[in-house]
Each structure stands twice: as C-alpha cells, then as structure tokens.
N, C-alpha and C positions, 0 to 999 in steps of 0.2 A: 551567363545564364544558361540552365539547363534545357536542351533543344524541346521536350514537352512542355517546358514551362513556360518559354517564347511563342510555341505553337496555340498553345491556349491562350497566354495575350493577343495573339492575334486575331483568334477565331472572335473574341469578345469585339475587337476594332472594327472586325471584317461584319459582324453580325448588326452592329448598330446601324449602317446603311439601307437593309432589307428594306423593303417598301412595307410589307407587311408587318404591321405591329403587334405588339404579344397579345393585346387587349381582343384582337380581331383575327390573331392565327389560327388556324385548326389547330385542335387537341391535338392529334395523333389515337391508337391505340393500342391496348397493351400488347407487347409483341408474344404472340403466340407462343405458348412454353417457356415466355419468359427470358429466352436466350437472345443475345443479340451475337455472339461471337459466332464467326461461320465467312462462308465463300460467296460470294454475291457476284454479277452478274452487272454490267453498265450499260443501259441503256438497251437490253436486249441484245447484248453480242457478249457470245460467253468466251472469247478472248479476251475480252475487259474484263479482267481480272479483280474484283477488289476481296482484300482478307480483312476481316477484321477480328484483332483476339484482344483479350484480357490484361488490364495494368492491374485492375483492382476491380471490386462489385461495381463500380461505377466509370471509371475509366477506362477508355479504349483507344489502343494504337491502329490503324487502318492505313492498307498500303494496297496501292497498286504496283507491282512490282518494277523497277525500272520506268516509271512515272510519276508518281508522288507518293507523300508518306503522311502523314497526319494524327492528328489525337481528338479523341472526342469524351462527353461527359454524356451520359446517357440516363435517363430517368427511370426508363421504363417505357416512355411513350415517343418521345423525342429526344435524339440524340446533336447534340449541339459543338461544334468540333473547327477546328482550322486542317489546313492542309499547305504545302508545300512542294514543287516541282522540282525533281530532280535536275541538278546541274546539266545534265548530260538527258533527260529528256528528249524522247521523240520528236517533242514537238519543241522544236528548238526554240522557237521564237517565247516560249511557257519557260522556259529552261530558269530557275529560281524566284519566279512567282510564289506569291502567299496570297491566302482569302484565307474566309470562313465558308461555315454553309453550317442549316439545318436541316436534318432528314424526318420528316415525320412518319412512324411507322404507323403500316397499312393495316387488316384484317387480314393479308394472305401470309405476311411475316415482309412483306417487300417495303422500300424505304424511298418514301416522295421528298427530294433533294433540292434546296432552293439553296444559290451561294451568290459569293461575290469577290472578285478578284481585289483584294488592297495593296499590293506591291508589286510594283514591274509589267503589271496588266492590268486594265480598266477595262471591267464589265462583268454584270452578271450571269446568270446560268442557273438553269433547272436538269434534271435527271430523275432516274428510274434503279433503285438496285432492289436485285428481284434473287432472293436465298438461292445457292447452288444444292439444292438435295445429296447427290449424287458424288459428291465428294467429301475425303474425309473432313473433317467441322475441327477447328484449333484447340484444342484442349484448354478445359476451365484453368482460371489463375489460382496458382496453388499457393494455398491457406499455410499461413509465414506464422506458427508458434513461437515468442517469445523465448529465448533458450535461460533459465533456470540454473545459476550456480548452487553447482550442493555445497548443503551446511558445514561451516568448517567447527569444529569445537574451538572455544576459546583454551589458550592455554590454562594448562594449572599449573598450580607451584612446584608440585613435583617435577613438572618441565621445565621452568623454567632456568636459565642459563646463568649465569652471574656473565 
C-alpha cells in the first residue's frame, strides 16, 4: 500500500478515539488567505520545525524534519491528518509510532492540535502550531494539465500500402 494511503487509514483509526465528538467539536475558522501550506512553529519553539506543503487543493504532506512525517486532508477550517515517527527519531522510545490528530484553525492563521498515539505508543496529546512569517512559504502544488495527443489523419487510399 502506498505510504500516504496507509497514513491516512490511520489517521481515520487514530481519529475515532478522540474524546471530543464531531457533533460537539469546535468549527475551526477559515484560515486566513486561505492558505494552509507554510512553516509553523511547535509549541512555541521555532526549532520545532513543522512544513507543511501541497499533494493537491485538499491534501497535505507535513514533516518535521528528522521526527515525523505525516499526511493530512484539509477543508478549509480543519485539517484532519495521521503522522508517523521516524525510525531513527530523537525520541527514541517514539521511534515508528503512528497516530492521528486534528488541528483546528485559529483567527491568527495558527492551528489548535488535538491527536492520539495508535501504534507502538499509548496516549494522547494537544499542541500549538503558530505560521512562521519570516520564512520562505512552500510553493503552491502545481496544476497537472492533461497532455493532449495531436490529431493524426486517417489514412487515405492514395497512402495506402498493399
């Protein structure tokens, strides 16, 4: 199975746990300018590194470098996503864990993060990722045009071979 495609069954496994039900969760709102790809910021320490860029208008690959890597689907208001710890993670004892989590965007463009660990680790977790201004922003995912074979004429008899 293809590694986004794993990532996201799991985020859906990881997400049914939440305490918080859809019925009773916060909206979210819409994220200012509309963009969600960019450099964020963990928890108020801009060494936590997270990227997030572009699969499609609605999918997003997000990595913290050398810590985990992850996929998410993004509405506009809530972005809803699994993640995965690198093998060889800092935090060794994390080292090939999987969860989910959902980030609900804020008013300032920052993202209230609720998850839960489903393999290798038992436990949830909240966080804070707060847009990095200041650095350059991941470039939009570029628009894939259908490639078009030109018209061949049919033969005519004059062409044709015996």
């Amino acid at each position: 199975m293809h590694p986004a495609k794993l990532l996201l069954a799991l985020a859906v496994l990881a997400i049914l746990p939440l305490t918080v039900s859809a019925e009773t969760a916060p909206e979210g709102v819409p994220v200012p300018g509309g963009t969600l790809p960019g450099h964020y910021m963990v928890n108020g320490d801009s060494a936590a590194l997270l990227i997030i860029e572009p699969i499609d208008a609605r999918n997003f690959r997000l990595q913290r470098p050398g810590v985990w890597e992850g996929v998410g689907v993004f509405d506009g208001r809530v972005l809803w996503g699994a993640f995965r710890y690198a093998a060889d993670a800092a935090e060794g004892h994390l080292a090939g864990c999987t969860g989910g989590f959902r980030a609900l965007a804020g008013p300032d463009g920052s993202f209230e993060v609720q998850g839960a660990f489903v393999h290798g680790w038992s436990g949830r977790f909240t966080g804070i990722w707060e847009r990095m201004a200041d650095l350059p922003q991941p470039a939009a995912a570029p628009v894939v045009q259908p490639e078009v074979a030109p018209a061949v004429p049919p033969e005519t008899k004059s062409d044709a071979k015996p």
